[in-house]
C-alpha positions as CSV (number, residue, x, y, z in Angstrom):
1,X,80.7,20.4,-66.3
2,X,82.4,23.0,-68.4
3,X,80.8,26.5,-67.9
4,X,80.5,26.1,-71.4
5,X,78.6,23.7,-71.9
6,X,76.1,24.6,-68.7
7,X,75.4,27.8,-70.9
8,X,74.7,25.7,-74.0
9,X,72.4,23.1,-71.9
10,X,70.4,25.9,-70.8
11,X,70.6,27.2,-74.7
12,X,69.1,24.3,-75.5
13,X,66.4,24.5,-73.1
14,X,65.5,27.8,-73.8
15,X,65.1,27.0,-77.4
16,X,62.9,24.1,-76.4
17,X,60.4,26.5,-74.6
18,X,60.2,28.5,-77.1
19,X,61.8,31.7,-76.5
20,X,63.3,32.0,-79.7
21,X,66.4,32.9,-81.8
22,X,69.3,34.4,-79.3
23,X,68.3,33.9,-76.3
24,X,70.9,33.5,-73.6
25,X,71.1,33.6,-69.8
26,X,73.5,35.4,-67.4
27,X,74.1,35.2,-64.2
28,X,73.5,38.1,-62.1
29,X,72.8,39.6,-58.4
30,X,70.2,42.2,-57.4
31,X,70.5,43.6,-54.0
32,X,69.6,41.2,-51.3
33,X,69.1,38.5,-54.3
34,X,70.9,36.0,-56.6
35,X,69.5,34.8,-60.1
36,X,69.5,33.9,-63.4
37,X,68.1,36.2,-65.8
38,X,66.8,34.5,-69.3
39,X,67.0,37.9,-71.9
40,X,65.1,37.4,-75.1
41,X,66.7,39.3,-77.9
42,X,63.9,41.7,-79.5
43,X,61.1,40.4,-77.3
44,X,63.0,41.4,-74.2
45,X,62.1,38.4,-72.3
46,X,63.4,37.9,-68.9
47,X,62.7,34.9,-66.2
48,X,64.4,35.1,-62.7
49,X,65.3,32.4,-60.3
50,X,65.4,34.4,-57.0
51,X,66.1,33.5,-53.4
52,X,64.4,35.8,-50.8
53,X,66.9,38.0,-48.4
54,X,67.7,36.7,-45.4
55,X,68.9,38.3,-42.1
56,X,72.0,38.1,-42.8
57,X,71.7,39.9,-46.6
58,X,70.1,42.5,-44.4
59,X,73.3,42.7,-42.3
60,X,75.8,42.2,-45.3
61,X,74.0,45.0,-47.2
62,X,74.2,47.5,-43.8
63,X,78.1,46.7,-43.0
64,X,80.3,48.5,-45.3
65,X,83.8,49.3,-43.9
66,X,82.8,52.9,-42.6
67,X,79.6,51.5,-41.3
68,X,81.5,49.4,-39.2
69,X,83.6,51.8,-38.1
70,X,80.8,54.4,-36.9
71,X,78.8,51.5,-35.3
72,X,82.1,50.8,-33.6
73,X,82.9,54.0,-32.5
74,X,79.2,54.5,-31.2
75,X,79.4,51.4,-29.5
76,X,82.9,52.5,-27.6
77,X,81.9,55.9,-26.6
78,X,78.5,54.7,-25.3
79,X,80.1,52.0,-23.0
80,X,83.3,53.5,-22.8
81,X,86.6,52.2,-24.7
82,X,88.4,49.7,-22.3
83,X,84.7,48.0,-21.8
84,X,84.2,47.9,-25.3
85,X,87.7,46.6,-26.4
86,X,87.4,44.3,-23.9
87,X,84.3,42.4,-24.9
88,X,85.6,42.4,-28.6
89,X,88.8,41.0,-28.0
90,X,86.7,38.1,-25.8
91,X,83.5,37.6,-27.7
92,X,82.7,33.9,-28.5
93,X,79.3,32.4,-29.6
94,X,78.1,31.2,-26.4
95,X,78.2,35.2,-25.2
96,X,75.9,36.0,-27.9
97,X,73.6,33.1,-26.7
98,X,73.8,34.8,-23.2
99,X,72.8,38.5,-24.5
100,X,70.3,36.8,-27.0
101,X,68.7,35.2,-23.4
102,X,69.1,38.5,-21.4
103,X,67.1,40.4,-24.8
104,X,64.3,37.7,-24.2
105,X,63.9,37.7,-20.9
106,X,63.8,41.6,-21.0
107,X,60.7,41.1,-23.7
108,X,58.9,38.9,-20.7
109,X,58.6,42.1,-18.1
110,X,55.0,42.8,-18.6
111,X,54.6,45.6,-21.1
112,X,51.7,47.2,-18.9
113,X,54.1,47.8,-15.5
114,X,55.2,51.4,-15.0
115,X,58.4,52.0,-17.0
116,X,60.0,54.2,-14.4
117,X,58.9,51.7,-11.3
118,X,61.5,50.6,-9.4
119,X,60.3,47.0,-9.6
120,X,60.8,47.1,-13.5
121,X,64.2,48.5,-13.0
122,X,65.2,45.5,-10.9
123,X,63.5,43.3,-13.3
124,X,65.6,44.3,-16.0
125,X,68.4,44.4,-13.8
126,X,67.9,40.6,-12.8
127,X,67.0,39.7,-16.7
128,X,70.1,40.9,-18.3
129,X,72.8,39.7,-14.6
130,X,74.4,36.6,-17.0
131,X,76.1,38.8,-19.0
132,X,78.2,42.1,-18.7
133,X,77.2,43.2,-22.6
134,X,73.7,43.7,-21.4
135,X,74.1,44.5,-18.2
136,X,76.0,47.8,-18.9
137,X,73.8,48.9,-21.4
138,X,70.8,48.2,-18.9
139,X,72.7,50.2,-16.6
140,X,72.9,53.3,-18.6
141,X,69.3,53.5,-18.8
142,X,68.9,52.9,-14.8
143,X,71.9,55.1,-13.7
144,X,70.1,57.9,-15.9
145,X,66.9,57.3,-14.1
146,X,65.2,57.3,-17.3
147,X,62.0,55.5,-17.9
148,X,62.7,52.0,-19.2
149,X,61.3,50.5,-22.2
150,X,62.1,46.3,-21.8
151,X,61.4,45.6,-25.4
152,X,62.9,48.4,-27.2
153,X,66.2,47.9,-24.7
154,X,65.8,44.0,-25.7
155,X,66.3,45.7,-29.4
156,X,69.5,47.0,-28.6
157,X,70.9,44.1,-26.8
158,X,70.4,42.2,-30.1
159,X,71.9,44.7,-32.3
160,X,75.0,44.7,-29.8
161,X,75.2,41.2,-30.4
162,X,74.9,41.5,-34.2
163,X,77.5,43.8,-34.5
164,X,80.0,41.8,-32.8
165,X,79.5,38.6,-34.4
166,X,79.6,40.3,-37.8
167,X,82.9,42.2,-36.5
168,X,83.9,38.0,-35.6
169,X,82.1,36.9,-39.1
170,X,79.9,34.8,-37.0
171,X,76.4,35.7,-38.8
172,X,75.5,32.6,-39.2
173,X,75.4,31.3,-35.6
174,X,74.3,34.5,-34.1
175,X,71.3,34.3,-31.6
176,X,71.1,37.9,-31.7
177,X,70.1,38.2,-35.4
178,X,68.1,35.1,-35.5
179,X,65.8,36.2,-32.5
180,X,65.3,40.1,-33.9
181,X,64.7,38.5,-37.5
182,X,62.1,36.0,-36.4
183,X,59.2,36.7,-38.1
184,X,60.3,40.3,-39.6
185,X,60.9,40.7,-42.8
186,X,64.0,41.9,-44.6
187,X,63.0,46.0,-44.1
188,X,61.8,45.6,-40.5
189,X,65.2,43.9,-39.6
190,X,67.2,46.8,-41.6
191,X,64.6,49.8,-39.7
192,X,65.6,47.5,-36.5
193,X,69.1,47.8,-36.7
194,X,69.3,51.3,-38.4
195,X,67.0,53.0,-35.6
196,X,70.0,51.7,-32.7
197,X,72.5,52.3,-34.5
198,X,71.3,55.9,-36.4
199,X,69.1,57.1,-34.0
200,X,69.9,55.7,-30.3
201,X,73.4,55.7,-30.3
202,X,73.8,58.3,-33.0
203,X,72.5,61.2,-30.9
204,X,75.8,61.7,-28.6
205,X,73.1,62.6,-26.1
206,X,71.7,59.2,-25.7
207,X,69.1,59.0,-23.2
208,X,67.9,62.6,-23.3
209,X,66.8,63.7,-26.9
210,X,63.4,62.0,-27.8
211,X,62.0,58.9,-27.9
212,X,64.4,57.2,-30.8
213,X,63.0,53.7,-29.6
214,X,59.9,54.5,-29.8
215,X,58.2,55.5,-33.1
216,X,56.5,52.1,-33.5
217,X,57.8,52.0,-37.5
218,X,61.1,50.8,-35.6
219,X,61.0,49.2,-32.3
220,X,57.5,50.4,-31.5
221,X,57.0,50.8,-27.4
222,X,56.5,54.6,-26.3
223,X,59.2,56.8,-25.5
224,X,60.6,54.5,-22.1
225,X,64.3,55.3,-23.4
226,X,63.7,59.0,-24.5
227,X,64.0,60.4,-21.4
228,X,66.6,61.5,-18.8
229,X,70.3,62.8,-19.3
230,X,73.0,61.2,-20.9
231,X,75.1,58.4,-18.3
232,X,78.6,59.7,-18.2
233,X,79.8,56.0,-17.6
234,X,83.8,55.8,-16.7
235,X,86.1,53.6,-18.6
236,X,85.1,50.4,-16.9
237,X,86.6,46.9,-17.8
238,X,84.6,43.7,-16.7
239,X,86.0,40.5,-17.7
240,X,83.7,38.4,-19.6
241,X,82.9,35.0,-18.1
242,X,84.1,32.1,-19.8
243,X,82.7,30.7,-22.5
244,X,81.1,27.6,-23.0
């Protein structure tokens, strides 16, 4: 059908309800929301069909080209370039299924065991072995002997996980997202992704200037990653296990 005809359908219907003389609808999009909007001439009526963001509005809405870039860049220089450029150029879905499995098993250390023990350490350690993504960033936190924080660092396993999918345009199957959006709504998974990104690996000194993890209105669990002195980590390359 004729675009023309779909408008003067929905004419007709409008008249039909009443809405009087002049009434016409457009089609427009809101921010995290498509619709039609019914405007009513002098009565300046309006009726919305609206879908509700999703995750991956959320995302969309956060990845502008230079946000990219900076989450990129932040990304490379806490990891170090040849690691980082390396798990880029090799990312496939099932390693995103792997970090999404490390993130959750991280959640599983109970919450009420010292964060600077040396048994949580290992159990992080042995949460996050299956895949090198999670394991270096796990690493920084342990080489810097800073108190550990298992759901906050399960926060930034999934964010590391977003971010390369989207960099792949792989929203849609990424583990990552789904898991952090479960249950959260559209400004929880924005103050999610905003607080790594911004805050934890927007500090240059990342594991020594505050608790950026933990101010409950993002990730919520104390200040476990807030302390201890930045990991100067060397250029290491790991090669990603195959993926299947």
């Amino acid at each position: 059908m004729s675009a023309t005809k779909q408008r003067s359908r929905r004419y007709r219907r409008a008249m039909e309800r009443g809405f009087g003389a002049g009434a016409e609808f457009s089609a427009r999009s809101a921010k995290g929301a498509g619709g039609l909007a019914l405007h009513g001439g002098r009565e300046a009526i309006q009726w919305e069909i609206t879908h509700d963001r999703t995750a991956i509005d959320v995302v969309h809405e956060l990845a502008t080209q230079s946000w990219r870039e900076t989450v990129r860049e932040r990304f490379t220089r806490h990891l170090g370039e040849g690691f980082w450029t390396e798990v880029h150029a090799a990312w496939r879905a099932a390693h995103c299924k792997r970090l999404a499995t490390a993130a959750r098993n991280l959640t599983r250390i109970d919450p009420e065991a010292d964060c600077g023990s040396v048994l949580v350490r290992e159990s992080a350690r042995s949460a996050v072995k299956r895949t090198v993504v999670g394991a270096a960033l796990v690493d920084q936190v342990v080489a810097a002997n800073a108190r550990l924080d298992a759901v906050a660092l399960a926060a930034v396993l999934r964010v590391a996980g977003i971010v390369l999918c989207e960099d792949h345009g792989r929203l849609t199957t990424c583990q990552c997202l789904k898991d952090l959006a479960e249950g959260a709504a559209p400004a929880a998974i924005w103050a999610a992704i905003t607080c790594v990104c911004d805050d934890y690996l927007g500090q240059g000194d990342y594991l020594g200037q505050g608790d950026y993890l933990g101010q409950g209105d993002c990730l919520g669990q104390g200040d476990c990653l807030g302390q201890g002195d930045e990991v100067n980590r060397a250029d290491e390359v790991r090669s990603l296990p195959a993926a299947s």
